[in-house]
VODOGU-919963 format. One record per atom (N, C-alpha, C): atom name; residue in three letters; x, y, z. Coordinates in steps of 0.02 Angstrom, whole numbers, plus 50000, padded with zeros to 5 digits. Example, Ala and Ser with C-alpha at 12.3 -4.5 7.8 and 13.67 -1.06 7.14 Angstrom:
BEGIN
N | Ala | 50660 | 49716 | 50390
CA | Ala | 50615 | 49775 | 50390
C | Ala | 50660 | 49835 | 50390
N | Ser | 50642 | 49888 | 50354
CA | Ser | 50684 | 49947 | 50357
C | Ser | 50645 | 50002 | 50394
***
This chain:
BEGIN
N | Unk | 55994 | 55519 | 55160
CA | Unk | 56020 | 55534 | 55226
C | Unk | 55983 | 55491 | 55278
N | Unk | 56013 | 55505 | 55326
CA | Unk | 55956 | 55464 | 55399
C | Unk | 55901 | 55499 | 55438
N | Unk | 55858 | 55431 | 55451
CA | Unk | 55824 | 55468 | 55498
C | Unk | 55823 | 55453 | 55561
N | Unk | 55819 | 55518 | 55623
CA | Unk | 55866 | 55515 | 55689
C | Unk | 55814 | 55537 | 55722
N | Unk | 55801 | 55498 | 55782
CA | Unk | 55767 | 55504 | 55838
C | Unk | 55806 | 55540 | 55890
N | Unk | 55775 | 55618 | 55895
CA | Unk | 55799 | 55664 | 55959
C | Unk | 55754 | 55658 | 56003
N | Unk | 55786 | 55633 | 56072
CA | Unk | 55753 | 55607 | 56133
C | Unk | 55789 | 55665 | 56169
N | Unk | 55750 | 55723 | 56208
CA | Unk | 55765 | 55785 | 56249
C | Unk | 55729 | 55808 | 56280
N | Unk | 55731 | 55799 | 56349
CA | Unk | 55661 | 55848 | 56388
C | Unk | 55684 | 55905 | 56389
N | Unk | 55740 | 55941 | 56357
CA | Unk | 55732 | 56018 | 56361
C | Unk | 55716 | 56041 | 56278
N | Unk | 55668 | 56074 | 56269
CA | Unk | 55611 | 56101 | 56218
C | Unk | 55689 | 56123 | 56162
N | Unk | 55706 | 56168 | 56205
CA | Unk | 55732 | 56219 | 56157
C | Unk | 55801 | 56185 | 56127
N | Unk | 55824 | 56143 | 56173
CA | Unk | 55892 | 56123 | 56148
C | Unk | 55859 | 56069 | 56083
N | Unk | 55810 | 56025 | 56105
CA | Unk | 55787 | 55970 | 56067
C | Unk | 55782 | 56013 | 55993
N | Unk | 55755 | 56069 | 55992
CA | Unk | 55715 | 56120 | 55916
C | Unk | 55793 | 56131 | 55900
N | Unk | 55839 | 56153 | 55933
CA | Unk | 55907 | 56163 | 55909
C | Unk | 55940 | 56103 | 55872
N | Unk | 55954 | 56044 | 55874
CA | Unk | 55988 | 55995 | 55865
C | Unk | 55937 | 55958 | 55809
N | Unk | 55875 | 55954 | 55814
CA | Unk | 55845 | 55929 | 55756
C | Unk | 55838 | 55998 | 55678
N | Unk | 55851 | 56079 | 55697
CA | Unk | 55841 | 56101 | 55640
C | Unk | 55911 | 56081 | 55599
N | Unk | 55971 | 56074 | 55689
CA | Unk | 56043 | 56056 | 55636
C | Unk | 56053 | 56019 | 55599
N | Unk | 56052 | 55937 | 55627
CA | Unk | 56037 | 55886 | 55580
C | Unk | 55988 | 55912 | 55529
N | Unk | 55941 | 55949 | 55516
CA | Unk | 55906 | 55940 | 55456
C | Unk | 55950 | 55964 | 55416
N | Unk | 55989 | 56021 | 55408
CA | Unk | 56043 | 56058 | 55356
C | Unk | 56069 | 56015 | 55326
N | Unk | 56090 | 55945 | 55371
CA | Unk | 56121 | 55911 | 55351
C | Unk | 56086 | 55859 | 55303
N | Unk | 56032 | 55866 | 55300
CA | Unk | 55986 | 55832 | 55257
C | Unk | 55949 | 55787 | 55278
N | Unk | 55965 | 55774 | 55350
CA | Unk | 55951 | 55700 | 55363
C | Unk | 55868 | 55739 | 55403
N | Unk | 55807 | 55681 | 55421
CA | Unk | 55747 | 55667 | 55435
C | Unk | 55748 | 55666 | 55501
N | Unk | 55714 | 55704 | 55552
CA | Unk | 55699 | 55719 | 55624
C | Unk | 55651 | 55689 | 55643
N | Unk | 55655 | 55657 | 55696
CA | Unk | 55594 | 55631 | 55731
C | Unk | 55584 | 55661 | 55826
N | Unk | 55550 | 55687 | 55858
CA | Unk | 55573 | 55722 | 55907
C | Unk | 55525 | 55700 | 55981
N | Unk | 55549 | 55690 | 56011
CA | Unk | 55504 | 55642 | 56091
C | Unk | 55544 | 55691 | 56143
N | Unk | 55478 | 55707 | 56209
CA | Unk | 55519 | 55730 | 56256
C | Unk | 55542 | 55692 | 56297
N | Unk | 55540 | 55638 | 56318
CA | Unk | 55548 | 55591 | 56359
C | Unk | 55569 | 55522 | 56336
N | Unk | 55599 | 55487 | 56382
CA | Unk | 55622 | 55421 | 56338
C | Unk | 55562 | 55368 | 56335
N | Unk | 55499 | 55384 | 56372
CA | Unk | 55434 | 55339 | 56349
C | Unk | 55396 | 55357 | 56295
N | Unk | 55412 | 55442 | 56274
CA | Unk | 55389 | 55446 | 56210
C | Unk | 55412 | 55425 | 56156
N | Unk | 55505 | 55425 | 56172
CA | Unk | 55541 | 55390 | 56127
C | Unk | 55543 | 55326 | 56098
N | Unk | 55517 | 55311 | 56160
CA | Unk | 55530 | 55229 | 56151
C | Unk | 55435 | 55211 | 56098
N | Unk | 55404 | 55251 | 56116
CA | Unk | 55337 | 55249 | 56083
C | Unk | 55354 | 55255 | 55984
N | Unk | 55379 | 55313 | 55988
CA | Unk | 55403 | 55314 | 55908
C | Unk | 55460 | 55242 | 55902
N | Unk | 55493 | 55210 | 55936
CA | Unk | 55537 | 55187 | 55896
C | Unk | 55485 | 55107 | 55890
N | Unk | 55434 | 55120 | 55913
CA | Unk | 55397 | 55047 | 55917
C | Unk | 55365 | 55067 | 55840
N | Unk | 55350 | 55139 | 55815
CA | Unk | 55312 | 55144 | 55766
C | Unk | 55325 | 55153 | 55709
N | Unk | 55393 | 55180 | 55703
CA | Unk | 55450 | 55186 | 55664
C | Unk | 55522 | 55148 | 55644
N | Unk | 55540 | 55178 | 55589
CA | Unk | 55610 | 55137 | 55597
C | Unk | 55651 | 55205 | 55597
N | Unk | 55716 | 55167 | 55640
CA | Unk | 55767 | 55241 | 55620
C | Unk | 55829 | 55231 | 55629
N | Unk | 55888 | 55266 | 55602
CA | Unk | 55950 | 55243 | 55592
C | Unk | 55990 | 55259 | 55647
N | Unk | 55975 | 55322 | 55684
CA | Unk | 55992 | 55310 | 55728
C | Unk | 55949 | 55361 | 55795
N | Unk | 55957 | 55330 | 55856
CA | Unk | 55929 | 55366 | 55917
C | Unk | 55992 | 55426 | 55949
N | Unk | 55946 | 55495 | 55922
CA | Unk | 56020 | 55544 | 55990
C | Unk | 55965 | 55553 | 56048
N | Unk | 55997 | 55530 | 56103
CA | Unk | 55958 | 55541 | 56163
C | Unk | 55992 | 55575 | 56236
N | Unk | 55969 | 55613 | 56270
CA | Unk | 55970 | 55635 | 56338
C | Unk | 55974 | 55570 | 56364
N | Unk | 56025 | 55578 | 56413
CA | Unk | 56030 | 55541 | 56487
C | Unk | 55986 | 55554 | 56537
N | Unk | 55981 | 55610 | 56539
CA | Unk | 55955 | 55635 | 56618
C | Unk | 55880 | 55680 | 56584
N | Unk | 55804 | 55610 | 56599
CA | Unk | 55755 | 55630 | 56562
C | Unk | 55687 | 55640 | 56605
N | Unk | 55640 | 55670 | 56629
CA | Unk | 55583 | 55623 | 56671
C | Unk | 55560 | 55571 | 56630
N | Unk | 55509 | 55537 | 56672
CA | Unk | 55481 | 55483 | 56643
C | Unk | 55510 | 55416 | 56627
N | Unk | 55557 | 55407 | 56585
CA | Unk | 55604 | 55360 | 56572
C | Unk | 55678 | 55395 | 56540
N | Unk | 55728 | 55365 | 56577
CA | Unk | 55790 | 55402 | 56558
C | Unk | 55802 | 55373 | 56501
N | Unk | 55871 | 55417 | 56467
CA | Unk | 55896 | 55381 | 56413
C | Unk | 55967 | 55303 | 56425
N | Unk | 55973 | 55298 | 56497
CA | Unk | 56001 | 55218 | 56499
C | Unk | 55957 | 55186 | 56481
N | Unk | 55904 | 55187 | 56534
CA | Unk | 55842 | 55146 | 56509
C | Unk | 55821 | 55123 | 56419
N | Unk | 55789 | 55186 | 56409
CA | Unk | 55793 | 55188 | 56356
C | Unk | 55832 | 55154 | 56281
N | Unk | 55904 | 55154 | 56309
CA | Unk | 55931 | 55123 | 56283
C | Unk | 55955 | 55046 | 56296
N | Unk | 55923 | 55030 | 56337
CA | Unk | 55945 | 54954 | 56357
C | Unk | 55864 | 54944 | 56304
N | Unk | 55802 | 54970 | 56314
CA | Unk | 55759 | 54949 | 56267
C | Unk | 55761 | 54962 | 56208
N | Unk | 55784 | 55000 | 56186
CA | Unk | 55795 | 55010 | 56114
C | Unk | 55855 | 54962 | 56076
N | Unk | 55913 | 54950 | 56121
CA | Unk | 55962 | 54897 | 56089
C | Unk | 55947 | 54838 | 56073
N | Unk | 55890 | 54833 | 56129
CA | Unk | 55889 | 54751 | 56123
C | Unk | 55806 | 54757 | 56074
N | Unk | 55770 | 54781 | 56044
CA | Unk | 55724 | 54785 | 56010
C | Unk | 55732 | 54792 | 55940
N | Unk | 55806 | 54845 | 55915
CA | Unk | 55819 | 54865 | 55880
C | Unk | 55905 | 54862 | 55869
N | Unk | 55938 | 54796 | 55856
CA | Unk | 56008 | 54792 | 55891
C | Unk | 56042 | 54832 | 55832
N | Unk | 56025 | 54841 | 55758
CA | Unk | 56052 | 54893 | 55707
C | Unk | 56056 | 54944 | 55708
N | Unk | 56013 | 54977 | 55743
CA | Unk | 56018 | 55043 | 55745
C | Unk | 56065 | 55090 | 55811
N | Unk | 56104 | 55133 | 55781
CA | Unk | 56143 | 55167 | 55795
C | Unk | 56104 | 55212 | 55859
N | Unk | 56136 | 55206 | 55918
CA | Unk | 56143 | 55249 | 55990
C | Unk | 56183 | 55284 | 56001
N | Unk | 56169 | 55368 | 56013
CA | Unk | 56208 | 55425 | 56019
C | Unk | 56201 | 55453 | 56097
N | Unk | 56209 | 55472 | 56141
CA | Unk | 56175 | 55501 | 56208
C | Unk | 56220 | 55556 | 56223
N | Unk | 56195 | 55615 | 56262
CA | Unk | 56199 | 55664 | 56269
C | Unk | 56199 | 55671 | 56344
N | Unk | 56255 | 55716 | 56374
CA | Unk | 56238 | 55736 | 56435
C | Unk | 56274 | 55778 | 56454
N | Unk | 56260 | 55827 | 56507
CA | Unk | 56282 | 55887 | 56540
C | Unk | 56314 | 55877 | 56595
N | Unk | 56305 | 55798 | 56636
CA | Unk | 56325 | 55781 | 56703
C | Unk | 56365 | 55747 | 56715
N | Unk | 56430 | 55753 | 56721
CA | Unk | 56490 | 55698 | 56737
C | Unk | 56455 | 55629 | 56739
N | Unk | 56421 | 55627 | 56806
CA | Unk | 56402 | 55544 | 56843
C | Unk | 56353 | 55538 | 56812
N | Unk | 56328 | 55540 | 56755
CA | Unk | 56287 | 55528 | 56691
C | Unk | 56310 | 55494 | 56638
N | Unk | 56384 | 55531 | 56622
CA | Unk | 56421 | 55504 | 56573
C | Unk | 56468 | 55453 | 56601
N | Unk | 56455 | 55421 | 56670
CA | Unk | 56492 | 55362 | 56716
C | Unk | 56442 | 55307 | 56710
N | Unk | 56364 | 55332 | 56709
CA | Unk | 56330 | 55271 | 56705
C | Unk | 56318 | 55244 | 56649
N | Unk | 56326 | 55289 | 56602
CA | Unk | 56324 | 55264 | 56506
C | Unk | 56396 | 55222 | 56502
N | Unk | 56454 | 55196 | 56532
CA | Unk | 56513 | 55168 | 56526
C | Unk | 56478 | 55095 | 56525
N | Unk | 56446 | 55085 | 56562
CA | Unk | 56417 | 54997 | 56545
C | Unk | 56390 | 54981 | 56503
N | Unk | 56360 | 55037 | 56428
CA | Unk | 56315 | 55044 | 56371
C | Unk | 56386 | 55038 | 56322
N | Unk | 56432 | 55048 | 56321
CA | Unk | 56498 | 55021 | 56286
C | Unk | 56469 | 54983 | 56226
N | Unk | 56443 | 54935 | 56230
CA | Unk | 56427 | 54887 | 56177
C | Unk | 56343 | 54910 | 56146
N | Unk | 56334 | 54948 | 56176
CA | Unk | 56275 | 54964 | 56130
C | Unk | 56261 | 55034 | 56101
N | Unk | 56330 | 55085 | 56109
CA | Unk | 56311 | 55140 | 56098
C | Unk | 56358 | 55165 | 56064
N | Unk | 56360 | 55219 | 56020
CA | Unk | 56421 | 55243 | 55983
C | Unk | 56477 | 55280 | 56043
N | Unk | 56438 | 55332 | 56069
CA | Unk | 56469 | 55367 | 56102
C | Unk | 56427 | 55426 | 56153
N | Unk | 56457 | 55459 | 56192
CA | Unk | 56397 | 55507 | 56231
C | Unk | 56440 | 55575 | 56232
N | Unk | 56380 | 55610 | 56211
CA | Unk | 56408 | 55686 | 56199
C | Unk | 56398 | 55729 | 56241
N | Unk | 56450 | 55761 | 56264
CA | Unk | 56442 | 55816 | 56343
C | Unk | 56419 | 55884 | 56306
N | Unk | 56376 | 55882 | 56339
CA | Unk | 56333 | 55961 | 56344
C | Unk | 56363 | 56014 | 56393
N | Unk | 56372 | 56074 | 56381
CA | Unk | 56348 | 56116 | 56314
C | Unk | 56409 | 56082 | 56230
N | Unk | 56371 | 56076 | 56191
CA | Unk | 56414 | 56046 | 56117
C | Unk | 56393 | 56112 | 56078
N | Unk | 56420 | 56140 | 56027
CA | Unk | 56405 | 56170 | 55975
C | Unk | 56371 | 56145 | 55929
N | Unk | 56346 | 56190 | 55874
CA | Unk | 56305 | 56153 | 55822
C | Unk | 56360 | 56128 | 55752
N | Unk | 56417 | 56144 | 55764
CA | Unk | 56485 | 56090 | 55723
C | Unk | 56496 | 56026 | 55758
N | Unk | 56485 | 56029 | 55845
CA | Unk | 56501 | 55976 | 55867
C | Unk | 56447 | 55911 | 55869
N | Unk | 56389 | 55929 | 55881
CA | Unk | 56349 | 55884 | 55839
C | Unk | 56325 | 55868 | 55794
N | Unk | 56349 | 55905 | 55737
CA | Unk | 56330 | 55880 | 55671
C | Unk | 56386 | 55819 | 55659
N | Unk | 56474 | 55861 | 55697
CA | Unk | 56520 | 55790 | 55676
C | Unk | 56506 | 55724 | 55724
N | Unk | 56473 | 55740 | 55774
CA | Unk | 56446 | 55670 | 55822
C | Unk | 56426 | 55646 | 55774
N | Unk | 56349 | 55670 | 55757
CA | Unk | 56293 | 55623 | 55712
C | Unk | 56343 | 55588 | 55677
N | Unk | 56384 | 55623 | 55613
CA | Unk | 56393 | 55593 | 55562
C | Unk | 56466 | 55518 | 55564
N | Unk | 56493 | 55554 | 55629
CA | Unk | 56522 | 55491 | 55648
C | Unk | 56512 | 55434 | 55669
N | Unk | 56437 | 55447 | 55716
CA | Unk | 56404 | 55390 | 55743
C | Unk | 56364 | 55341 | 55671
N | Unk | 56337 | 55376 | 55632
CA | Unk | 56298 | 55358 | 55564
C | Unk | 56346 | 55316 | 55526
N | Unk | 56428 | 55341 | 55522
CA | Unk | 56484 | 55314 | 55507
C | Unk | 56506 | 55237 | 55528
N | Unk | 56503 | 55234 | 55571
CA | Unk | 56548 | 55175 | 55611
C | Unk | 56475 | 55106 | 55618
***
């Protein structure tokens, strides 16, 4: 299975979405912020990044403009709750699978992951 970098400054949602993916078999890696994220992906390898948009410290655009271009194989998932969040991820087109609006169920991101892991 893969292993997936969950980038979430909210605690509880982040512990939610990494025990799901685990069912699924796949390997969790977990950062609250996208500078912690970006810290593991300097130290690690991973198949793919699910990340928050809207993060302190470093967001997940950010984030993902550094992670694409560091890591151009690996698969980008992003997450967000905020319309004009999911307007500024439209210019990430070429570097991201797709962005998932929050609140999602735990069916709806397990079929994100496995589609994004897919393609």
């Amino acid at each position: 299975m893969a292993k997936i970098l969950i980038t979430e400054d909210e605690d509880a949602l982040r512990s939610f979405v990494a025990r799901a993916l685990r069912l699924d078999g796949h390997e969790t890696v977990e950062a609250g912020d996208g500078a912690d994220g970006l810290a593991c992906l300097q130290t690690e390898n991973f198949d793919l990044l699910l990340s928050d948009i809207r993060m302190p410290v470093m967001d997940g655009i950010e984030l993902t403009h550094q992670a694409s271009a560091a890591f151009p194989a690996m698969k980008i998932l992003l997450m967000t709750g905020y319309a004009e969040q999911r307007e500024r991820a439209d210019d990430l087109a070429d570097k991201i699978v797709d962005v998932i609006s929050k609140p999602f169920s735990l069916p709806d991101i397990r079929k994100a992951v496995a589609q994004a892991l897919a393609a």
